[in-house]
DSSP file (Angstrom, degrees, kcal/mol; ACC not computed):
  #  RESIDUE AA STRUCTURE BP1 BP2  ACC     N-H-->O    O-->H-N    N-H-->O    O-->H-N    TCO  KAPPA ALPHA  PHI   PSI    X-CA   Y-CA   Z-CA
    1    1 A X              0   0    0      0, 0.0     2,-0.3     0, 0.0     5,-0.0   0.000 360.0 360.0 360.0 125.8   97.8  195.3  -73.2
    2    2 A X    >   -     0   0    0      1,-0.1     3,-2.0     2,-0.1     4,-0.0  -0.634 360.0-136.2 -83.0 147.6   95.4  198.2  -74.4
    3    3 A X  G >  S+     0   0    0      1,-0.4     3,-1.6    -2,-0.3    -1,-0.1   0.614 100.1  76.3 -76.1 -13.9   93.3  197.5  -76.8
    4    4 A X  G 3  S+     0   0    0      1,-0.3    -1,-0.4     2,-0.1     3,-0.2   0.483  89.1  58.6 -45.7 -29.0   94.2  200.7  -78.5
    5    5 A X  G <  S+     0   0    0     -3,-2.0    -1,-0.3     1,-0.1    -2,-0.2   0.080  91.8  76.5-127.3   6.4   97.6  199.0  -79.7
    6    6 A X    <   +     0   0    0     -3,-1.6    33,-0.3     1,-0.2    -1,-0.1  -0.257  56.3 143.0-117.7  60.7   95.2  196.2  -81.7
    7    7 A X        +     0   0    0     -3,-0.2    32,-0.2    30,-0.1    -1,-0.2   0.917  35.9  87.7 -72.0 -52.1   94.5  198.7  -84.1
    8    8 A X        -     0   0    0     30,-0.3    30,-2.1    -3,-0.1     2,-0.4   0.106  62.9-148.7 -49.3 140.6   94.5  196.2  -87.3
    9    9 A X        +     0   0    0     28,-0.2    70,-0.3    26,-0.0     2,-0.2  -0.922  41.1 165.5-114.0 136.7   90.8  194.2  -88.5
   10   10 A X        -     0   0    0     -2,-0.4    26,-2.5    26,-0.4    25,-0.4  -0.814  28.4-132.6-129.4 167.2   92.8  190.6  -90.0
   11   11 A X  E     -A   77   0A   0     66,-4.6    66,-2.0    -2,-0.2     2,-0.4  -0.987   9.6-144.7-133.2 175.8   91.1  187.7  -90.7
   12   12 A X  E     -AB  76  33A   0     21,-2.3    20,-1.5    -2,-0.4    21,-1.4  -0.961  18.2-176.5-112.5 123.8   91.9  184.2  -89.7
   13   13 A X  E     -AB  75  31A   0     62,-1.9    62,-1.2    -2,-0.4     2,-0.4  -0.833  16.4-146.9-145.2 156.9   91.2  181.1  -91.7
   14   14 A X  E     - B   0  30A   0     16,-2.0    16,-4.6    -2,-0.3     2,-0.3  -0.859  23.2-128.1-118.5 144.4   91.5  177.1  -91.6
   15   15 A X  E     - B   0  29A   0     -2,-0.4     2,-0.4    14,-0.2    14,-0.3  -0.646  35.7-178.4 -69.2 133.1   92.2  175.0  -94.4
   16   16 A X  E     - B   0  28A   0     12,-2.1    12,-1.5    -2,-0.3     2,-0.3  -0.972  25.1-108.4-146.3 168.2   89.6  172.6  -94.5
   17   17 A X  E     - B   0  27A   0     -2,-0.4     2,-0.4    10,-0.2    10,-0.2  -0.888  22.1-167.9-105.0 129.0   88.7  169.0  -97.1
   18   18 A X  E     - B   0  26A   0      8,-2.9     8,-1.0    -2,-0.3     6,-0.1  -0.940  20.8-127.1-125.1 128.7   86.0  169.4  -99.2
   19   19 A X  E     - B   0  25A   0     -2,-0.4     6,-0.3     6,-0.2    -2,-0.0  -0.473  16.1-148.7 -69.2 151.9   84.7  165.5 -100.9
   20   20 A X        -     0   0    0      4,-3.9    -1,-0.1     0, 0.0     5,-0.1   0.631  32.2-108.3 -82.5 -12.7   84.6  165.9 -104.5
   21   21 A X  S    S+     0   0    0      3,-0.4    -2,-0.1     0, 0.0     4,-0.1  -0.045 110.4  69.8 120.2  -6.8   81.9  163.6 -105.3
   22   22 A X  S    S-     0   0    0      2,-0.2     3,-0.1     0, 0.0    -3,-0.0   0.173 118.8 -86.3-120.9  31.0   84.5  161.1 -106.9
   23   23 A X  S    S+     0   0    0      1,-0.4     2,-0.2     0, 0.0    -4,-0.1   0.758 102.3  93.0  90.9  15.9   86.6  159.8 -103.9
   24   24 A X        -     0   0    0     -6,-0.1    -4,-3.9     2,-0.0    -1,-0.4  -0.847  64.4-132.3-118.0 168.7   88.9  162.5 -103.9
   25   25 A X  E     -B   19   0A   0     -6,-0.3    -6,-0.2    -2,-0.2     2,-0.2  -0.998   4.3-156.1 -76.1 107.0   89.1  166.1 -101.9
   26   26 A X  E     -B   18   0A   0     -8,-1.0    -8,-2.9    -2,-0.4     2,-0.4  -0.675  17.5-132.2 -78.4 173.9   89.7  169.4 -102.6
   27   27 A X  E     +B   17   0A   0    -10,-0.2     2,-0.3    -2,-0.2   -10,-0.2  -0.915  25.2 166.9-120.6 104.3   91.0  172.0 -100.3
   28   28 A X  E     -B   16   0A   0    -12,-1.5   -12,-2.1    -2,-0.4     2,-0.3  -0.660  36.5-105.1-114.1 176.8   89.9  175.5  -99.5
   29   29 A X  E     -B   15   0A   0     -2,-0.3     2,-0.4   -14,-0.3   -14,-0.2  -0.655  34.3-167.5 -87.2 130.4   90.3  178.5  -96.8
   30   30 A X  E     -B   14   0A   0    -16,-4.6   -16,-2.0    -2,-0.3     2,-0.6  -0.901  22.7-117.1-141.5 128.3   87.4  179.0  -94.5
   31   31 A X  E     +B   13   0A   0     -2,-0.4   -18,-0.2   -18,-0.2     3,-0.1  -0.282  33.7 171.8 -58.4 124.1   87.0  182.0  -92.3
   32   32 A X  E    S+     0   0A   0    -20,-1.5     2,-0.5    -2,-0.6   -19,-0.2   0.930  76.8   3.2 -71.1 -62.0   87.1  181.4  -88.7
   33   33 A X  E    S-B   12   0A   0    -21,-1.4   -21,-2.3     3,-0.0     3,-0.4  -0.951  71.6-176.0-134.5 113.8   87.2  184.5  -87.2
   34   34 A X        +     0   0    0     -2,-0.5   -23,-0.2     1,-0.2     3,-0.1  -0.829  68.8  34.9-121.5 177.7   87.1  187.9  -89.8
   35   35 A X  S    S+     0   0    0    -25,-0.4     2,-1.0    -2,-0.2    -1,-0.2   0.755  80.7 152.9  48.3  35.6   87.5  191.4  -88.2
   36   36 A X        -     0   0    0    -26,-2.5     2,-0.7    -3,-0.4   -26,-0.4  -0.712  43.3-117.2-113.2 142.1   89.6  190.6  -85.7
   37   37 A X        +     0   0    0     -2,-1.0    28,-0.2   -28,-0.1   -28,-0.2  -0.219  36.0 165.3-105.4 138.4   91.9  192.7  -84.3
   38   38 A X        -     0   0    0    -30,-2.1     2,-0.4    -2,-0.7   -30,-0.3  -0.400  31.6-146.9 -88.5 155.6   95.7  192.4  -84.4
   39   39 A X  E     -D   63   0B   0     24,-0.9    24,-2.2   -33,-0.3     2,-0.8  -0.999  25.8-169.4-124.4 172.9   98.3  194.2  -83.8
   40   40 A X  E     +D   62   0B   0     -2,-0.4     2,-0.3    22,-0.2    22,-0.2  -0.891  12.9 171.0-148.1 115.9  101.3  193.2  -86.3
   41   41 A X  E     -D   61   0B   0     20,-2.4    20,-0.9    -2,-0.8     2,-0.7  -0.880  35.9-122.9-116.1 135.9  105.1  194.4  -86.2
   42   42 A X        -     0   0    0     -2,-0.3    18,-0.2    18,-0.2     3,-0.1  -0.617  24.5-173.1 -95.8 159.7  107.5  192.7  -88.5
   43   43 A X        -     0   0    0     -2,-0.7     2,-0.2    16,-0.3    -1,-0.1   0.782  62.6  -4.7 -96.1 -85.3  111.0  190.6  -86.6
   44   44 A X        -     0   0    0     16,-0.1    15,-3.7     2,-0.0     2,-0.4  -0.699  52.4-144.2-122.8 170.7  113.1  189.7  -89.5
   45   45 A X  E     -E   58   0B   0     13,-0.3     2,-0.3    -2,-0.2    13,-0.2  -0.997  13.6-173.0-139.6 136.7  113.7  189.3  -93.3
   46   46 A X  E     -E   57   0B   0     11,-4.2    11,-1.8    -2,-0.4     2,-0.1  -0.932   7.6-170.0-147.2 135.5  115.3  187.0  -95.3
   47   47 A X        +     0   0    0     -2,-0.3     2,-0.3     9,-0.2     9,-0.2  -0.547  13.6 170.2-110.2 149.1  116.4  186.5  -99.2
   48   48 A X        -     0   0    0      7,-0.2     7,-2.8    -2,-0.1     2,-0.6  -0.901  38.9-106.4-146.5 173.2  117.7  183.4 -100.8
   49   49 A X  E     -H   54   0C   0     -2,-0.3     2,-0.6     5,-0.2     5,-0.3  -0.716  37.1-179.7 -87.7 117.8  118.3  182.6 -104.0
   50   50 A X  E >  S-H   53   0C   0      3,-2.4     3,-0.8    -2,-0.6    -2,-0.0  -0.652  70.5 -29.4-126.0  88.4  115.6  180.0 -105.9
   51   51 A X  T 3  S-     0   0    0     -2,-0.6     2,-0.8     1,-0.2    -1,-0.2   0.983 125.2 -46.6  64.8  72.6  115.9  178.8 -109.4
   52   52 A X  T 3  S+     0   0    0     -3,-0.1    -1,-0.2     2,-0.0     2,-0.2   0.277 123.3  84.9  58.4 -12.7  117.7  182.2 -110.6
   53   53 A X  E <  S-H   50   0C   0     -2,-0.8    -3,-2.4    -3,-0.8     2,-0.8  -0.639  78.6-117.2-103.8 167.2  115.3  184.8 -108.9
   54   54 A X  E     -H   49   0C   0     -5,-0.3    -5,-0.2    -2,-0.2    -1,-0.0  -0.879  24.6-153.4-114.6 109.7  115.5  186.0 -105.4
   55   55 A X        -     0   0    0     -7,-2.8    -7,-0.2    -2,-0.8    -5,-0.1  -0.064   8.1-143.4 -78.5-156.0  112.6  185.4 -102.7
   56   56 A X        -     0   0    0     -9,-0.2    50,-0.9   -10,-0.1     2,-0.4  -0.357  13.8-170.9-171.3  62.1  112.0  187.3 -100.2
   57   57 A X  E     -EF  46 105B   0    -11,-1.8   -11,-4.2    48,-0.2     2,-0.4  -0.573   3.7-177.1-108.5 115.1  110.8  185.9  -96.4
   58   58 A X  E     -EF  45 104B   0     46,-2.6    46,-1.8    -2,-0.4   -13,-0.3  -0.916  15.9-144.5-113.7 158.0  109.8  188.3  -94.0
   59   59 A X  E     - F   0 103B   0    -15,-3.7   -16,-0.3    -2,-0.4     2,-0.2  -0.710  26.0-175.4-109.8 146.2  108.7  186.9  -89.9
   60   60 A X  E     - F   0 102B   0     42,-1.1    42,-0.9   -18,-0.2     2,-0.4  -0.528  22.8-146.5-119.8 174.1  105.9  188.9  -88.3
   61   61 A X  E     -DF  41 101B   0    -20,-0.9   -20,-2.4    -2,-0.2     2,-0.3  -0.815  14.2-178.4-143.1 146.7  104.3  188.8  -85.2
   62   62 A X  E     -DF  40 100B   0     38,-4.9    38,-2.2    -2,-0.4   -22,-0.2  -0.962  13.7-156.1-150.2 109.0  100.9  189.6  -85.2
   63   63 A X  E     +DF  39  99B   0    -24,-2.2   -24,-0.9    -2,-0.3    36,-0.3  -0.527  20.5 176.1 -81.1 133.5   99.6  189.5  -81.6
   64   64 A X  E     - F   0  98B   0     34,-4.9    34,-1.8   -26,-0.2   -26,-0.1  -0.981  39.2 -81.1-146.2-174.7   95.8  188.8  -81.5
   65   65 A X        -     0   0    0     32,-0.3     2,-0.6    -2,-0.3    32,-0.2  -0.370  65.6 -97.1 -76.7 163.2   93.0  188.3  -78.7
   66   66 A X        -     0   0    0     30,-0.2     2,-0.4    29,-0.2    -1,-0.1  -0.609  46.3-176.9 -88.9 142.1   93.3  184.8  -77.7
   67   67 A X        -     0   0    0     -2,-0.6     3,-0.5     1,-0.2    28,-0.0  -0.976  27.0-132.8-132.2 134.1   90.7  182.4  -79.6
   68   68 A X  S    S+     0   0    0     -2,-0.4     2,-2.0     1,-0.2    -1,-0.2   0.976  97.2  49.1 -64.8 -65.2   90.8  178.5  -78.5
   69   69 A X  S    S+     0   0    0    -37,-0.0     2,-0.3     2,-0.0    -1,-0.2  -0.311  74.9 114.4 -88.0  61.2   90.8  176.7  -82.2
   70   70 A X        +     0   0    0     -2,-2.0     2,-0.2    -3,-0.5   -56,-0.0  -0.923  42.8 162.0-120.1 151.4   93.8  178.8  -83.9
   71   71 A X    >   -     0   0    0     -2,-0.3     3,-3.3     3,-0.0    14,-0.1  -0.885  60.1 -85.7-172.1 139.3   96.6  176.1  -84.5
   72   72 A X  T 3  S+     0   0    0      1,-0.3    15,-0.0    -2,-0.2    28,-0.0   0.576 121.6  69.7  -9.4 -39.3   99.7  176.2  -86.8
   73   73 A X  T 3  S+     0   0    0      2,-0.0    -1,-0.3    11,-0.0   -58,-0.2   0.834  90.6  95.4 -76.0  -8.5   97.4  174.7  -90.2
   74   74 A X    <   -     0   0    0     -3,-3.3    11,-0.2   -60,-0.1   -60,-0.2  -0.650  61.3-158.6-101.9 155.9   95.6  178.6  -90.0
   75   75 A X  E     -A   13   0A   0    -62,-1.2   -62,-1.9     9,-0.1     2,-0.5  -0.469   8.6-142.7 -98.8 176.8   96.6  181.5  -92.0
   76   76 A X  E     -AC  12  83A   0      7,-2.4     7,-0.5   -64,-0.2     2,-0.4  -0.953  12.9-158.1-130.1 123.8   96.1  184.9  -91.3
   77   77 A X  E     -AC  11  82A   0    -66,-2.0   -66,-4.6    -2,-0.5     2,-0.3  -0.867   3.6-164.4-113.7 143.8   95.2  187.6  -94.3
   78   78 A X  E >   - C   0  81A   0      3,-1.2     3,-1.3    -2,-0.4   -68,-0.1  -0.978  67.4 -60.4-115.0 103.2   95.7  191.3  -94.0
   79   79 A X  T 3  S-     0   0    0     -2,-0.3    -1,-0.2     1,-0.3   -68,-0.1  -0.256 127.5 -12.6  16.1-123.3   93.9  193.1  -96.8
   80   80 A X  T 3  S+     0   0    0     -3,-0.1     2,-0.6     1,-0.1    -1,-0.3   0.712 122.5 106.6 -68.1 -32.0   95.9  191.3 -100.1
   81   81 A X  E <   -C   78   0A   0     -3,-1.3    -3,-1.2    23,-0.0     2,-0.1  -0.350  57.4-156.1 -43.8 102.7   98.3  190.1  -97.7
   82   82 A X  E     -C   77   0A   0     -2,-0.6     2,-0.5    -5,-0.2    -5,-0.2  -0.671   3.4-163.4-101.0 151.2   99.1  186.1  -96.1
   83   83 A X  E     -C   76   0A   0     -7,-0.5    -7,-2.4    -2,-0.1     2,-0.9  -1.000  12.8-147.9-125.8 113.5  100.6  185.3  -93.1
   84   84 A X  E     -G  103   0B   0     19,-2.9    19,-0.7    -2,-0.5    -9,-0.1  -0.660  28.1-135.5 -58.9  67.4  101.8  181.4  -93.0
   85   85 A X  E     +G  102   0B   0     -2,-0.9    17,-0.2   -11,-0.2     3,-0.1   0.178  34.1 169.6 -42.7 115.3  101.2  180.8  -88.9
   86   86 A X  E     +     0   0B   0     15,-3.7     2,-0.2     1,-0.3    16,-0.2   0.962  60.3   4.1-108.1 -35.7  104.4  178.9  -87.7
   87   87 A X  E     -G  101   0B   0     14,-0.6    14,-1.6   -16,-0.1     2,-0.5  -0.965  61.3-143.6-138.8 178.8  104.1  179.0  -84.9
   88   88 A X  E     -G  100   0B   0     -2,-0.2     2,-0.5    12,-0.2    12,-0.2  -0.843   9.5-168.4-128.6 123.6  101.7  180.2  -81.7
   89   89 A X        -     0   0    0     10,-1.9     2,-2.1    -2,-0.5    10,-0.4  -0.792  20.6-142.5 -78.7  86.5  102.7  181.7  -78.1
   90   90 A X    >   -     0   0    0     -2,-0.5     3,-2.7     8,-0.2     8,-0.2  -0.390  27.4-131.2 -65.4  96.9  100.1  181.8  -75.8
   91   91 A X  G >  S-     0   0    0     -2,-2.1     3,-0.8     6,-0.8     5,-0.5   0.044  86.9  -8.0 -65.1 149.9  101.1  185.2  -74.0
   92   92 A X  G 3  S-     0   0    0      1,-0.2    -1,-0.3     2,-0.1    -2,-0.1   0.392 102.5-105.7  46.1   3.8  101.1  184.8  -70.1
   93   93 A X  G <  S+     0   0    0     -3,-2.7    -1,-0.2     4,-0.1    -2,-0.2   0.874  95.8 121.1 -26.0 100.2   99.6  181.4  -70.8
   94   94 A X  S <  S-     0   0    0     -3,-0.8    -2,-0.1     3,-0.2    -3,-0.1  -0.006  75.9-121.4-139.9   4.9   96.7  183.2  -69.6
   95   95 A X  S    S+     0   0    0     -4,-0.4   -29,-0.2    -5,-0.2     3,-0.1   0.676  85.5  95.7  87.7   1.0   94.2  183.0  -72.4
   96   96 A X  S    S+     0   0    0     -5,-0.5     2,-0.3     1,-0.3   -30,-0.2   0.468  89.2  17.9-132.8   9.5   93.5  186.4  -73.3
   97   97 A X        -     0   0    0     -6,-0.4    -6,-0.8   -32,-0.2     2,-0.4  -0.750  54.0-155.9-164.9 154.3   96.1  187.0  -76.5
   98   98 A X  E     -F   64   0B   0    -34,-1.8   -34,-4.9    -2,-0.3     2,-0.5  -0.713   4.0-158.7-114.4 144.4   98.0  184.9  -78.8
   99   99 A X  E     -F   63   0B   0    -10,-0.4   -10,-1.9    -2,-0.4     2,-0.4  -0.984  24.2-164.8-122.3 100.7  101.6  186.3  -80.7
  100  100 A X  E     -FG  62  88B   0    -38,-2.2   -38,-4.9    -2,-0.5     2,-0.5  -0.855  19.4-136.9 -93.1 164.8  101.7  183.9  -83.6
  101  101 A X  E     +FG  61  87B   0    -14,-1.6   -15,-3.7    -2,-0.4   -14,-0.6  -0.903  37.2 172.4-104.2 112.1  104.7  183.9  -85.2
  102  102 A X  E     -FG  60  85B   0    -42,-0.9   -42,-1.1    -2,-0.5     2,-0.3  -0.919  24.9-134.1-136.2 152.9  103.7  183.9  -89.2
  103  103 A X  E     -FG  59  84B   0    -19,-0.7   -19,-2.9    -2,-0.4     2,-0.4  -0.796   7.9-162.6-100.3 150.3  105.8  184.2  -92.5
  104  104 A X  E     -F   58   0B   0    -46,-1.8   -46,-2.6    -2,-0.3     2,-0.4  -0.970  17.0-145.4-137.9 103.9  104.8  186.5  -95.6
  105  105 A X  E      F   57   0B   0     -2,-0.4   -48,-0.2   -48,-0.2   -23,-0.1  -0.629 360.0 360.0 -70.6 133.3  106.9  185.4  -99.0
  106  106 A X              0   0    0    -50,-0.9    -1,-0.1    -2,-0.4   -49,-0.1   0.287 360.0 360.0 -96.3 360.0  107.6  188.6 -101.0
């Protein structure tokens, strides 16, 4: 692939547990990897119906260079945009780019 066709800067983020000081967690986004560049085609879309309103679920693939600790719990944001990673194809399994497969609710 030319790198020319990984025209998008995303970033990529883990959820991670943070203690609260009283025996509980909370949960935040931490970047792993920002600037990194994607490139990102959408597959499908699909509407249902939810408690009277209509959602909206579109599948991407968003190809990126391949980074060892990206894993199903990270998301991926595109300016105001989230990508819910469902899952990840290691392309050639050769190491050198990842296609997750991610969902964006509308």
């Amino acid at each position: 692939m030319r790198a020319g066709t990984l025209r998008h800067a995303v970033t990529i983020q883990n959820q991670t547990k943070t203690p609260d000081g009283i025996g509980g967690y909370s949960e935040e986004w931490v970047d792993l990897y920002t600037d990194a560049r994607a490139a990102i085609w959408p597959k499908k879309m699909v509407e249902a119906s939810e408690t009277g309103r209509t959602v909206a679920t579109i599948t991407h693939n968003i190809r990126v260079r391949y980074f060892p600790d990206v894993d199903e719990t990270c998301r991926v944001l595109f300016g105001t945009r989230e990508f819910e990673i469902k899952s990840i194809l290691n392309w050639e399994e050769r190491d050198r780019y990842l296609d997750l497969i991610c969902e964006e609710k509308l």
